[in-house]
C-alpha positions as a Python dict, from the first residue, in 0.01 Angstrom:
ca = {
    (1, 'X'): (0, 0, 0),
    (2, 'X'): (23, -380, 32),
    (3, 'X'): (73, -572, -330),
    (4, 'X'): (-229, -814, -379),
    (5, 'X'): (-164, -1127, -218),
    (6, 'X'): (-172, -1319, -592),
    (7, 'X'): (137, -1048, -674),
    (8, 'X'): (303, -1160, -311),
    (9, 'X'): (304, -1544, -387),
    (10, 'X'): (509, -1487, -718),
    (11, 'X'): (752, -1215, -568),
    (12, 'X'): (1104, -1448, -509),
    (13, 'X'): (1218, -1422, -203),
    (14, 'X'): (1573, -1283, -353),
    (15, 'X'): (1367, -972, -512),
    (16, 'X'): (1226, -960, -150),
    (17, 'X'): (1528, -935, 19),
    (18, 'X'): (1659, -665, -261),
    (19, 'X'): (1369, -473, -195),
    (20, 'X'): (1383, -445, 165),
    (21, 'X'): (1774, -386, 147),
    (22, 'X'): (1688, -124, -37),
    (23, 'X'): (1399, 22, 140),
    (24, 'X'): (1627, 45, 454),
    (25, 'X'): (1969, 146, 295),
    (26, 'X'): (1738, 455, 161),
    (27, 'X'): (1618, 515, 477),
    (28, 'X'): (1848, 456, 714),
    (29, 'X'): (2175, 432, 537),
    (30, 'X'): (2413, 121, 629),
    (31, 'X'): (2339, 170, 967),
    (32, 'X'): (2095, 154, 1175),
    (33, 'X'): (2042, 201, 1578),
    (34, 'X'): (1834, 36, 1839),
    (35, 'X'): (1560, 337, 1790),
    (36, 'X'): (1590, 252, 1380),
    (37, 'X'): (1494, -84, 1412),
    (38, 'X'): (1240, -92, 1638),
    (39, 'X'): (1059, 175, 1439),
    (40, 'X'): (1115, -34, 1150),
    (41, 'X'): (951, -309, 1346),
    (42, 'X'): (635, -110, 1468),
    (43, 'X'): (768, -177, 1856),
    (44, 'X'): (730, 95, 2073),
    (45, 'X'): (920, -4, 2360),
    (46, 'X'): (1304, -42, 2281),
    (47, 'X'): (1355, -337, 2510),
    (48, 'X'): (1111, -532, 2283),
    (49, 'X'): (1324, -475, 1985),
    (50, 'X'): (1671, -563, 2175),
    (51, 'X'): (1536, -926, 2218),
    (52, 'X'): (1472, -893, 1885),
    (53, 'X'): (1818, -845, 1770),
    (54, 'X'): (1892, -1113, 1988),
    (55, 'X'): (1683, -1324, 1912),
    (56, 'X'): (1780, -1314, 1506),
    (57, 'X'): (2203, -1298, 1628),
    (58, 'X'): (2236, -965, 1443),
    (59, 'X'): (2609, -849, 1524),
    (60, 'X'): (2623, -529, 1689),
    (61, 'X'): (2877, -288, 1535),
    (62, 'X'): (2996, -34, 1814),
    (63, 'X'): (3057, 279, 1659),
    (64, 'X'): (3223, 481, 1910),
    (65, 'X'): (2916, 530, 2243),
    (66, 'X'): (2684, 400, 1985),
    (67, 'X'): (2588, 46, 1903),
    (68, 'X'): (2453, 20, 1550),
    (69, 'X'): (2307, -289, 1348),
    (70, 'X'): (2401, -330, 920),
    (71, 'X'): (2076, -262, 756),
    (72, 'X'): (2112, -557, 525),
    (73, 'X'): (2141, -799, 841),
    (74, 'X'): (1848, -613, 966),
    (75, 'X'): (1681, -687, 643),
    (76, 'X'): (1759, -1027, 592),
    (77, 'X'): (1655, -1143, 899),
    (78, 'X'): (1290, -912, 839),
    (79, 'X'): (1283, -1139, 522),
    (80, 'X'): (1355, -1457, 696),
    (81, 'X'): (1102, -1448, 991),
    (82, 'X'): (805, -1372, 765),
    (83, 'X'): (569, -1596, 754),
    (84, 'X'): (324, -1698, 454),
    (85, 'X'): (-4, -1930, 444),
    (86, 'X'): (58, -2252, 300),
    (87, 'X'): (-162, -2342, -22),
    (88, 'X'): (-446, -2544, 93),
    (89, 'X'): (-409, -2892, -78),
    (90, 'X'): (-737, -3022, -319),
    (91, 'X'): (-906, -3340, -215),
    (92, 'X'): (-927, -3585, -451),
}
């Protein structure tokens, strides 16, 4: 359930970041794979979430066949794209 948006404004974005590390470390572990982070992104298609990676330069971490991405890069860069309305400014 989303926090109210009041709640949102005063979260800093270092207790963001811990959160989300945290959300995905408990999920995923330190690791995650192509499949983890496009679920985590709500893309279907896998190709969508490879630009993705690109897109934010997350190092890949080969792990034998496998490539894998470190959740807290993963999470960090969630953190950093997100996007918040500016405060409307009174007229005087």
């Amino acid at each position: 359930m989303p926090l109210p948006q009041a709640i949102t404004e005063m979260v800093t974005y270092s207790a963001q970041l811990a959160a989300k590390q945290k959300l995905l470390y408990s999920r995923y572990g330190g690791m995650m794979t192509l499949s983890a982070v496009s679920r985590e992104l709500g893309y279907k298609n896998r190709s969508v979430a490879q630009e993705w990676v690109l897109r934010h330069r997350i190092p890949e971490v080969q792990i034998g066949a496998v490539t894998r991405y470190e959740s807290d890069v993963v999470a960090r860069a969630i953190v950093d794209s997100r996007r918040y309305p500016e405060k409307k400014e009174e007229a005087n």
